[in-house]
N, C-alpha and C positions, 0 to 999 in steps of 0.2 A: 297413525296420526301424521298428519302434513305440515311441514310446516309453511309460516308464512312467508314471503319472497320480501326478503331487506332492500328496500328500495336503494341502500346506499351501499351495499355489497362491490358492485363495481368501483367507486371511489376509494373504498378501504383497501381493494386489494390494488390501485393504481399506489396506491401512498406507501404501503409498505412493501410493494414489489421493490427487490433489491436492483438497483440502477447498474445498466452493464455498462454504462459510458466511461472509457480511459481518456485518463489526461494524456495530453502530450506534452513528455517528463524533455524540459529543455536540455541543452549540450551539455555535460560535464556533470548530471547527475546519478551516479549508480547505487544501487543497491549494494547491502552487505555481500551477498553473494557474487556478484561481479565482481566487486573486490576482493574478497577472498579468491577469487578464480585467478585472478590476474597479478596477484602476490605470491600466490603459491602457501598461503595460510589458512588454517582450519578456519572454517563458518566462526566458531566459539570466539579463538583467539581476534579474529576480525573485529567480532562484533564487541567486546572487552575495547579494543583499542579506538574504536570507532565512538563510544559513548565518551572514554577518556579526552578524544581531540575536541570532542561538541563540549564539553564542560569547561575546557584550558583555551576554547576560541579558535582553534583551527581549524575544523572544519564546522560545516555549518548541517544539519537534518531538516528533511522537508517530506511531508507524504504525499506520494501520488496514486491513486490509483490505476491497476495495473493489473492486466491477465495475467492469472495465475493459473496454467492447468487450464481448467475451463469456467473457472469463475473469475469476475474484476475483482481484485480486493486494494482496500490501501496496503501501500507497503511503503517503509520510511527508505530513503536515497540519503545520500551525502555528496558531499564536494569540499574540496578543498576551499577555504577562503582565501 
């Protein structure tokens, strides 16, 4: 059995083809992980302290998307305010 050719096949897989384009993440924003790098603290406790400052107004969260490995994925940054 054959099947018929989905005229709109090309369209559908443009739409949910996942988008490789990265933002460019401006000055002063890092990731959990750079910060924990650069503090000398576990990922975990980072990201504990990290939700605390965004809730108490210190610092502020934004997502960018961002190479990861070999896929773009969002990933959430911070900054001091």
């Amino acid at each position: 059995m054959k099947r018929a050719t989905d005229p709109d096949l090309a369209r559908w897989c443009a739409v949910l083809a996942t988008s490789q384009t990265q933002d460019k993440v401006p000055p002063g924003w890092l990731t959990a992980k750079e910060i924990s790098d650069r503090i000398g603290k576990a990922l975990s406790t980072v990201g504990g302290q990290l939700g605390r400052a965004v809730l108490e107004g210190a610092a502020e969260r934004k997502t960018f998307r961002i190479l990861t490995g070999s896929v773009v994925r969002p990933v959430p940054h911070y900054r001091i305010k």
